[in-house]
C-alpha positions as CSV (number, residue, x, y, z in Angstrom):
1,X,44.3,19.5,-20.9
2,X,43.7,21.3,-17.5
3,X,39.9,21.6,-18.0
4,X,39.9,17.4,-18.6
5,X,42.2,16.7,-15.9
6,X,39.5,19.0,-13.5
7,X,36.9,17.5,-14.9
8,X,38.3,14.0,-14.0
9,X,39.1,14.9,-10.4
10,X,35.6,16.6,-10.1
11,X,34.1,13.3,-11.1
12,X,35.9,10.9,-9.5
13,X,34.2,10.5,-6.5
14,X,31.2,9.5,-8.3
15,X,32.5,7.3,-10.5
16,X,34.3,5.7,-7.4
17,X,31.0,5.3,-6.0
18,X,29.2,3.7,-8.9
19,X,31.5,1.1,-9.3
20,X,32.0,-0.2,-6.1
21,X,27.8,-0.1,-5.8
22,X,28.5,-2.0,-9.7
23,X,30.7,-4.6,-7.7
24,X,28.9,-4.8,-4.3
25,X,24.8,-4.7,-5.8
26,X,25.2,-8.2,-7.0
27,X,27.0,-9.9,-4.2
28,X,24.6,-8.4,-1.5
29,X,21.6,-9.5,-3.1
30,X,23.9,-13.1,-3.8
31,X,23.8,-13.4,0.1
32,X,20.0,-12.3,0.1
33,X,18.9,-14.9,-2.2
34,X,21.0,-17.4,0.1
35,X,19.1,-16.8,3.6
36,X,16.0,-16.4,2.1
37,X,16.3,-20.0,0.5
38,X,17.5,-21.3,3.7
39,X,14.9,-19.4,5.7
40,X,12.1,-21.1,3.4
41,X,13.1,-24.2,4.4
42,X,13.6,-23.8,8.1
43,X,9.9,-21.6,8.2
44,X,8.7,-25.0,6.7
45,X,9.8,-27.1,9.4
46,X,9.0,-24.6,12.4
47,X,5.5,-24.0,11.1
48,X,5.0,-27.6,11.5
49,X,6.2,-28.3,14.8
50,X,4.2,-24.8,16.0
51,X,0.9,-25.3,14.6
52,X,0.6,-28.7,13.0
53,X,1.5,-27.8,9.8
54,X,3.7,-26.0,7.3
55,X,2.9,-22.6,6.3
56,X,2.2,-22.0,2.5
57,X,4.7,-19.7,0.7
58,X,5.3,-18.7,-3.1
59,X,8.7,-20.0,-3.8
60,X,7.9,-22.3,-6.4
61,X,5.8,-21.6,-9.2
62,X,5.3,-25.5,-10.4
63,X,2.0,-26.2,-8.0
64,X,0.2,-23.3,-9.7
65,X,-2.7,-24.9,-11.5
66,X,-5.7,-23.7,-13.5
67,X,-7.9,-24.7,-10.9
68,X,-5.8,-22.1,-8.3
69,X,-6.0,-20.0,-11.1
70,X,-10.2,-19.8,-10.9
71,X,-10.3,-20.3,-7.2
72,X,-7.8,-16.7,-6.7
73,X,-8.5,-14.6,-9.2
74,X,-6.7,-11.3,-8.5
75,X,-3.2,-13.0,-7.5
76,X,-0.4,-11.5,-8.7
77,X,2.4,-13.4,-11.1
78,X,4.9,-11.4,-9.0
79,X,4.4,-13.4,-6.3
80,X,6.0,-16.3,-8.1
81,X,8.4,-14.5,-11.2
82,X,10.5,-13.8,-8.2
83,X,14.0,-15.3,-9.3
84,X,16.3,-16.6,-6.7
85,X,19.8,-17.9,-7.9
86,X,19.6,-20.9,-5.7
87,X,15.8,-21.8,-7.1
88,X,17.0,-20.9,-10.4
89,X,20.0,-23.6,-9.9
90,X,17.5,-26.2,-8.8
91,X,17.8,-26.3,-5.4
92,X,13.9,-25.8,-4.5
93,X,12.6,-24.7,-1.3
94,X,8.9,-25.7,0.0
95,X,6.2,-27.0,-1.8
96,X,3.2,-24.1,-2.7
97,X,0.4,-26.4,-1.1
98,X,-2.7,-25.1,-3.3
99,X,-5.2,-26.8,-0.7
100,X,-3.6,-24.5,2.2
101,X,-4.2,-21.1,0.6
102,X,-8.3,-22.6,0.6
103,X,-10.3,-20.6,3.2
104,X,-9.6,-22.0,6.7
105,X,-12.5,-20.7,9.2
106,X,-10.1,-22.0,12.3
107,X,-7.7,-19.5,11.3
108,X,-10.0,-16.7,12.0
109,X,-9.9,-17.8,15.7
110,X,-6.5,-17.9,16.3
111,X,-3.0,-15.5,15.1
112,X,0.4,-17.2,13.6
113,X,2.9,-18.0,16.3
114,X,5.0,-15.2,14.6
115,X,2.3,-12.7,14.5
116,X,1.2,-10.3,17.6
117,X,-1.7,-11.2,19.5
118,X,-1.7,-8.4,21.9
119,X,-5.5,-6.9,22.7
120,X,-5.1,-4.1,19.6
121,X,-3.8,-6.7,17.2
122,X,-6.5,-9.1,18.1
123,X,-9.8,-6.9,18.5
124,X,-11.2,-7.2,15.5
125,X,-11.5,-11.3,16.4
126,X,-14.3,-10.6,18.7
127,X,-16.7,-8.4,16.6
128,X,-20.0,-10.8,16.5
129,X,-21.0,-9.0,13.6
130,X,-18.6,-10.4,11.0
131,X,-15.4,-8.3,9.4
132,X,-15.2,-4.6,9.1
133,X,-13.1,-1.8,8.3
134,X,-12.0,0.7,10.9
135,X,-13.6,3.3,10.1
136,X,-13.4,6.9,11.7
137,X,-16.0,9.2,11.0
138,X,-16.4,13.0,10.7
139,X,-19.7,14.4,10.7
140,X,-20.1,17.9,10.4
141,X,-23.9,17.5,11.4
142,X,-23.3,16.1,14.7
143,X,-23.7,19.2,17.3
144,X,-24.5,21.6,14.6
145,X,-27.7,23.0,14.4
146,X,-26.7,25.3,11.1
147,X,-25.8,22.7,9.3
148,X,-28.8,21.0,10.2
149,X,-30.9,21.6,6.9
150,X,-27.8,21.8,4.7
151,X,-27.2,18.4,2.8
152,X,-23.9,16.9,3.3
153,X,-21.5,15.7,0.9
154,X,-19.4,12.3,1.2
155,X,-15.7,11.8,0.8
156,X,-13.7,8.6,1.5
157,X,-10.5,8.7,2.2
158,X,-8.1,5.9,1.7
159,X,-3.9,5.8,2.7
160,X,-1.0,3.7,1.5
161,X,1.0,1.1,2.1
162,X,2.1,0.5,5.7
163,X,0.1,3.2,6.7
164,X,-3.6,4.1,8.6
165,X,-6.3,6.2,8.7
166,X,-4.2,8.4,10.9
167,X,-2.5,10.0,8.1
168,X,-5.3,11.8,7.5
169,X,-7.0,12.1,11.2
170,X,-3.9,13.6,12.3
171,X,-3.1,16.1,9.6
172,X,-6.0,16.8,7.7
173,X,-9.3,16.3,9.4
174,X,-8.6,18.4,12.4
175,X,-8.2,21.6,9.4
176,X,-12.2,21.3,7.9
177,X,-13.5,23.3,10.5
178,X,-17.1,24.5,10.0
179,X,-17.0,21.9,6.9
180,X,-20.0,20.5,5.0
181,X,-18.4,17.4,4.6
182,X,-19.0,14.1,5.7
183,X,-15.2,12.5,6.1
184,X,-14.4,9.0,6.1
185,X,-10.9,7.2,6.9
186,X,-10.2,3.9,6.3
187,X,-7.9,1.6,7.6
188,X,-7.7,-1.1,4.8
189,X,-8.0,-4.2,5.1
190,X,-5.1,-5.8,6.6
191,X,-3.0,-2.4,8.5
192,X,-4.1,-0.4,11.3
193,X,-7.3,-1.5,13.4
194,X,-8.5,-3.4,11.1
195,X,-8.8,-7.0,10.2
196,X,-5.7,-8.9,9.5
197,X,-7.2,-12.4,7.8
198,X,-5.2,-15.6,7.5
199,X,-7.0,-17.0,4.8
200,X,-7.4,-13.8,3.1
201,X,-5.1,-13.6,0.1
202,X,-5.4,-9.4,0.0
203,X,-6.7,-8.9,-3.9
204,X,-7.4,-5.8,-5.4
205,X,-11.0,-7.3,-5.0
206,X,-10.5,-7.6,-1.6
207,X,-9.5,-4.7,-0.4
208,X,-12.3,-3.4,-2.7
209,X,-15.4,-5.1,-1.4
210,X,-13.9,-4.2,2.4
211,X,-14.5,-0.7,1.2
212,X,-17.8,-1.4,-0.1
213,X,-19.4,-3.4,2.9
214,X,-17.8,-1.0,5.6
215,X,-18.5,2.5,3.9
216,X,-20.5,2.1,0.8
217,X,-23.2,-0.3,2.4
218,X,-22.6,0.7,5.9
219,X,-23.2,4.5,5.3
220,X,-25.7,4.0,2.7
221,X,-23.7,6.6,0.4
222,X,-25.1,7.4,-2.8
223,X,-22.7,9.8,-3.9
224,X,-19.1,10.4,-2.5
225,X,-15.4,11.5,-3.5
226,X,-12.5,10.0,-3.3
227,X,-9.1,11.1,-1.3
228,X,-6.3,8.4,-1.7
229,X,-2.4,8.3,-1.0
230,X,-0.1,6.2,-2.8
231,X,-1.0,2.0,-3.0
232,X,-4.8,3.7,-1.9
233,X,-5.0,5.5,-5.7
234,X,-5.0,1.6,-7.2
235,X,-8.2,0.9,-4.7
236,X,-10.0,4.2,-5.4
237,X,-9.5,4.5,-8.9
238,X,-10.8,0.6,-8.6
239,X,-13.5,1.9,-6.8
240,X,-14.4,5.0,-8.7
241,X,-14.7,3.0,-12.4
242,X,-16.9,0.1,-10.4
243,X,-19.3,3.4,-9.3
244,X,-18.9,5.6,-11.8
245,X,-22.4,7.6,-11.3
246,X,-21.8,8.0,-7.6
247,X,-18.4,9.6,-8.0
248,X,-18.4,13.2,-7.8
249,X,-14.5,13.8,-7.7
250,X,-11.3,11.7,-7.2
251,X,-8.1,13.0,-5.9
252,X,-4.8,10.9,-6.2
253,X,-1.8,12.0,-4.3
254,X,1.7,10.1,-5.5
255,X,-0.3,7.2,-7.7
256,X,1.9,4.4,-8.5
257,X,1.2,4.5,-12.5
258,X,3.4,3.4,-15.0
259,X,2.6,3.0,-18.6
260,X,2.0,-0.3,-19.8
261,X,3.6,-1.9,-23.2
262,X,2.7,-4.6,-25.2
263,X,6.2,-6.3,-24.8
264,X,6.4,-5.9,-21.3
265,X,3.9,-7.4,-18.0
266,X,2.5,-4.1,-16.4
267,X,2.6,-5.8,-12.9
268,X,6.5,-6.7,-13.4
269,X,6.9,-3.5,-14.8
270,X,5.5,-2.0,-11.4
271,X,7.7,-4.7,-9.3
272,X,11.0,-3.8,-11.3
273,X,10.4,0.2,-10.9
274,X,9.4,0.2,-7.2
275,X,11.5,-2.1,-6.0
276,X,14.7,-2.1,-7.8
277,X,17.4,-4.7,-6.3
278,X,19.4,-1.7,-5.6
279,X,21.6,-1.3,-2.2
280,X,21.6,2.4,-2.6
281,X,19.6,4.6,-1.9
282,X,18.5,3.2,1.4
283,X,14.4,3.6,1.4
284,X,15.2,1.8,-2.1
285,X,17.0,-1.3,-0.9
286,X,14.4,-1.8,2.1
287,X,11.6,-1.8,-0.5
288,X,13.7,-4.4,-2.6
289,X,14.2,-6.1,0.6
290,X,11.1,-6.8,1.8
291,X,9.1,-6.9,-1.7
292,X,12.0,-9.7,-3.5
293,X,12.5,-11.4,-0.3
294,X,9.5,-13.4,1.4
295,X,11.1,-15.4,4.5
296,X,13.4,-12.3,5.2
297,X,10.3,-10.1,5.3
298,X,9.1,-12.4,7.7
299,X,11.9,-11.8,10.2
300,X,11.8,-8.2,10.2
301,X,7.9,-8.4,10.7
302,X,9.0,-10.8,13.6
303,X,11.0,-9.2,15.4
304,X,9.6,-5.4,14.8
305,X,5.7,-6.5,14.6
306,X,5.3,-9.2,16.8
307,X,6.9,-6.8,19.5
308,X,5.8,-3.6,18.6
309,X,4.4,-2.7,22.3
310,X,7.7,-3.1,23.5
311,X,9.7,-1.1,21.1
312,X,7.0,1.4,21.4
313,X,8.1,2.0,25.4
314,X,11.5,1.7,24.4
315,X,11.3,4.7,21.8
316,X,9.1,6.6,24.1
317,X,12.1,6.3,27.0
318,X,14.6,6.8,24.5
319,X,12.7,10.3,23.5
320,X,10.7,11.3,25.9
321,X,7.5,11.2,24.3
322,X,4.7,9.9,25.6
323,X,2.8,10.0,22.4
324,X,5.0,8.5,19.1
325,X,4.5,9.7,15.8
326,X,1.7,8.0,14.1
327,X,4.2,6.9,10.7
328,X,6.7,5.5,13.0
329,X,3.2,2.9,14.8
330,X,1.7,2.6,11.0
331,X,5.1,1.0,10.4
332,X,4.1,-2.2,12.7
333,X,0.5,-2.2,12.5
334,X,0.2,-4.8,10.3
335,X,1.0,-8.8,9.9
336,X,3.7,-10.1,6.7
337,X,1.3,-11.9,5.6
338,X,-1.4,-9.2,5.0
339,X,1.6,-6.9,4.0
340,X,3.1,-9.4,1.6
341,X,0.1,-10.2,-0.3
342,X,-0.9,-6.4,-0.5
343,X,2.1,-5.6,-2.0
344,X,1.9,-7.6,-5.0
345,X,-1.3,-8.6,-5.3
346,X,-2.8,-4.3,-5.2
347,X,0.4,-2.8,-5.8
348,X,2.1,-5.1,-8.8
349,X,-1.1,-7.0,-9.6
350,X,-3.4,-4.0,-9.5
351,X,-0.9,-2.5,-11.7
352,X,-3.0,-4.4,-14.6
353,X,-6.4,-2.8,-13.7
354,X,-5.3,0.9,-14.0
355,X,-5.6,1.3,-17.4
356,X,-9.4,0.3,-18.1
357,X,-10.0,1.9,-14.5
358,X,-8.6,5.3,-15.8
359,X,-10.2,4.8,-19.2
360,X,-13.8,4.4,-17.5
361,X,-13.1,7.6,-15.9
362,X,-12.1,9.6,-19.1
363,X,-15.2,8.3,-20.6
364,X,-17.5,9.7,-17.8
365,X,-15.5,12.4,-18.0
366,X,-15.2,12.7,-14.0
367,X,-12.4,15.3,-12.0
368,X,-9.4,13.6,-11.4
369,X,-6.7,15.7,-9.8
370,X,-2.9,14.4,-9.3
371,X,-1.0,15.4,-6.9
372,X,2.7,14.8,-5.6
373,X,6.1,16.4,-4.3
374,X,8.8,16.7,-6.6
375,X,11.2,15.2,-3.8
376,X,9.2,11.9,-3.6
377,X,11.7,8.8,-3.9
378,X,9.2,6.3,-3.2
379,X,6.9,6.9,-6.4
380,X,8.7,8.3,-9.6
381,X,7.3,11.9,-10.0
382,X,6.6,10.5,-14.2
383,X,4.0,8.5,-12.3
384,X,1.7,11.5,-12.0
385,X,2.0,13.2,-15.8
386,X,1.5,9.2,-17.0
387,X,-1.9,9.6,-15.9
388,X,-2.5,13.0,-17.9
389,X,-1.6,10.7,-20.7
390,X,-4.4,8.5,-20.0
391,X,-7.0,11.2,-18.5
392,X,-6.0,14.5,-20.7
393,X,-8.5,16.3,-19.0
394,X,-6.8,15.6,-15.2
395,X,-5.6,18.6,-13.3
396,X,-1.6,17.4,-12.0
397,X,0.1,19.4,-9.4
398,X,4.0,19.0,-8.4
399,X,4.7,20.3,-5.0
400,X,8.1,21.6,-5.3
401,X,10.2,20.3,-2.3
402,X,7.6,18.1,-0.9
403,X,8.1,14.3,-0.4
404,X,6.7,11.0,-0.5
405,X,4.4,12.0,2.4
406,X,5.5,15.5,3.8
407,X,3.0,16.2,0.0
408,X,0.4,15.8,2.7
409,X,1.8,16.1,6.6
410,X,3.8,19.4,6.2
411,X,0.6,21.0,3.7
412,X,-1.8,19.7,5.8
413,X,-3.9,23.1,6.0
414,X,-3.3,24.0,2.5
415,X,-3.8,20.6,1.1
416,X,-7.2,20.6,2.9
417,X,-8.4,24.2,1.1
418,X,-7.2,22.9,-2.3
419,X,-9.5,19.6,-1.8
420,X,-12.6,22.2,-0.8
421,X,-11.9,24.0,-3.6
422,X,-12.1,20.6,-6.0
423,X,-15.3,19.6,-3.8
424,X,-17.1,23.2,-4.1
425,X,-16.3,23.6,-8.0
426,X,-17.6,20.2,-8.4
427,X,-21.3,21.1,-6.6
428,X,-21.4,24.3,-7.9
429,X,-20.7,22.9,-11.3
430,X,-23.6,20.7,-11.1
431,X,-25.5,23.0,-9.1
C-alpha cells in the first residue's frame, strides 16, 4: 500500500501536466484556427488595396483543377489537407485564384509590401545574367603551387530549412586546411543570398534544377559528393539518384525520413510527425505554428523578416556583439512565401520521392552515411536507422548528446575528419 501511494505522489506531477496539456492542446489551436481564418480574409482585402490585387493563398482546396495539377507538378497536397474548424464548418476564406500562381515576370521587379526590400534582400534583382544560387567557393588550388598537379575532388554542400550556406562556412570549411577538396555551399533557393521568387512555387524540382544551373553547369562538375543537413538530404538525395554516375559519396546529417505505408499519404505522414499540433514542447508548437497556420506565418515573417536590420542592431546593443550568430540571421533571411512553399512542397511533398530516390542509390550501390545527435528534437532520431532499412548497406552514426544542429556546430573539427575519411576511402577504393 505505501509503495502505490509513493508511486502515486511520484507521478503526480506528470500526470497533472498531461492533462491540463490534454485540456489546453485543443482550445489553443481552437483560437489558432480562428485568427488564421480571419487573417485570410483581411490579407485578401489589404493585398488588394497595396498592390492591385489579392494575394493567392491555399485555404481552399475547391479551385484545384487538373489543369493546375499539370501546370505545378511537384505541389504538395499538404498545402491544402490543412483542416481548419471554421473551413471545415463552412465558413470559407479566399478564393485559390489558379491564374495568380501562373508565372508573373512583373513580380520579379518588384518585393510584396510585407516582404524586405532592403539592398541584401533585394540584390539578387539586379544580376543581368538571370537567377543564381549564392554560391561560396573553396578552392584548395587557388595559391597553392603543391596542389597544382594534384586533381581535385568536388563536394556540394547543401543546409536546411531556415538556414544558409553559413552553417557550413562558419564551422566546417575553415577546419579542411591543406585539403584536396573543392567545397561548395549553397544557399538554396529561396534563404540566405539567394533568390527569393514570387512566382516561384519552391518544388523539389526547383530547388533541384537551382542546384544544377548554379553548381553542376556552372562548375562544369563531372563527379562530386554530397554534404546535406536536414530539409537539404530530400534535395541531395534528389540530386544524387538524377546523377547517379557522377556521385562518388553522399552524406546525410538528421534526414527527415519516415517510412511510408500503403494506408497512409507519405507527405501527411511527414506533416503529422514534424509538425504535431502540440503546445509543448516549445521548438514543437512553433513548427506546428508556422507549418498549419499560413496567414499567422505571415505575421511573424512580417514583423521579424520585413525588419530584420533593425532587430539585428537591437540584439547587437542588447549583447554587445558586433557580429550575431549566423543561426539567429538564417532565422530572417528569407520571405513566407519562399519559406511556406519550401516547407511543404520539399519537406512534406518531397517526402514522396525518397523512396525511389534511396532505391536508385542501393541499386548503384553508392556510400551513403547517416548521421545525427541522439538529442535532436527537430528530426526523430528513427529517421536515420529508417534509411538503413531502405539502404542496408548505409553506415548510420548517433552522436550521443548532440542536437538538431550542435551534430555539426559543436563537432565541427571532428565532423570535418570523419567526411575526409568517407571521401579518401571512396578514392582509394576506386583508385
Amino acid at each position: 500500500m505505501g509503495s502505490l501511494m509513493a508511486d502515486f505522489w511520484r507521478n503526480l506531477p506528470r500526470k497533472t501536466a498531461d492533462l491540463l496539456l490534454y485540456i489546453i492542446n485543443p482550445l489553443v489551436f481552437f483560437f489558432l484556427d480562428f485568427l488564421d481564418f480571419t487573417l485570410c480574409i483581411f490579407y485578401g482585402y489589404i493585398d488588394k488595396i497595396l498592390e492591385g490585387k489579392s494575394t493567392p493563398c491555399c485555404c481552399r482546396t475547391q479551385n484545384r483543377t487538373n489543369d493546375f495539377e499539370k501546370r505545378n507538378n511537384g505541389v504538395s497536397d499538404t498545402l491544402f489537407c490543412r483542416k481548419n474548424v471554421f473551413r471545415e464548418m463552412g465558413f470559407l476564406g479566399r478564393k485559390f485564384v489558379e491564374d495568380s500562381m501562373k508565372t508573373r515576370s512583373n513580380d520579379l521587379e518588384k518585393t510584396r509590401w510585407s516582404d524586405c526590400g532592403c539592398e541584401s534582400c533585394v540584390s539578387w534583382m539586379k544580376n543581368g545574367g538571370g537567377q543564381k544560387l549564392h554560391v561560396v567557393v573553396k578552392d584548395p588550388l587557388k595559391g597553392n603551387q603543391d596542389l597544382g598537379k594534384t586533381p581535385t575532388e568536388n563536394v556540394i554542400f547543401l543546409h536546411g530549412f531556415m538556414s544558409s550556406s553559413f552553417i557550413w562556412t562558419e564551422t566546417v570549411f575553415p577546419e579542411f586546411v591543406d585539403s584536396k577538396y573543392r567545397l561548395f555551399a549553397v544557399d538554396l533557393l529561396g534563404f540566405g543570398s539567394s533568390p527569393k521568387p514570387r512566382d516561384c512555387l519552391y518544388t523539389l524540382d526547383d530547388h533541384l534544377e537551382m542546384v544544377e544551373k548554379s553548381v553542376i553547369r556552372e562548375f562544369d562538375l563531372n563527379s562530386f559528393h554530397l554534404v546535406a543537413h536536414s530539409m537539404g538530404c530530400i534535395i541531395a538525395l534528389a540530386l544524387a539518384a538524377k546523377h547517379p554516375n557522377s556521385l562518388k559519396s553522399i552524406t546525410l546529417v538528421a534526414p527527415p525520413y519516415f517510412l511510408s505505408s500503403e494506408e497512409e499519404d507519405a507527405s501527411e505522414v511527414a506533416l503529422k510527425r514534424l509538425a504535431y499540433k502540440s503546445v509543448w514542447p516549445p521548438l514543437l508548437f512553433g513548427t506546428a505554428f508556422m507549418t498549419w497556420y499560413e496567414h499567422l506565418g505571415r505575421c511573424v515573417c512580417f514583423v521579424l523578416c520585413r525588419n530584420h536590420r533593425t532587430w539585428e542592431m537591437i540584439l547587437k546593443l542588447v549583447t554587445r556583439k558586433r557580429k550575431l550568430n549566423f543561426l539567429l540571421i538564417d532565422l530572417f533571411r528569407h520571405t513566407h512565401h519562399s519559406a511556406w512553399h519550401t516547407m511543404h512542397n520539399v519537406i512534406c511533398g518531397g517526402a514522396k520521392m525518397m523512396d525511389p530516390c534511396l532505391e536508385k542509390l542501393r541499386q548503384v550501390r553508392a556510400r551513403v552515411t547517416v548521421v545525427q545527435g541522439s538529442r535532436d528534437q527537430v528530426v526523430p532520431v528513427e529517421c536515420s536507422s529508417n534509411i538503413k532499412v531502405k539502404v542496408p548497406d548505409a553506415e548510420v552514426k548517433i552522436i550521443t548528446g548532440a542536437n538538431h544542429n550542435t551534430v555539426i556546430i559543436r563537432r565541427a573539427k571532428q565532423f570535418a575528419a570523419d567526411l575526409e575519411l568517407i571521401w579518401d576511402s571512396v578514392t582509394n577504393a576506386k583508385g
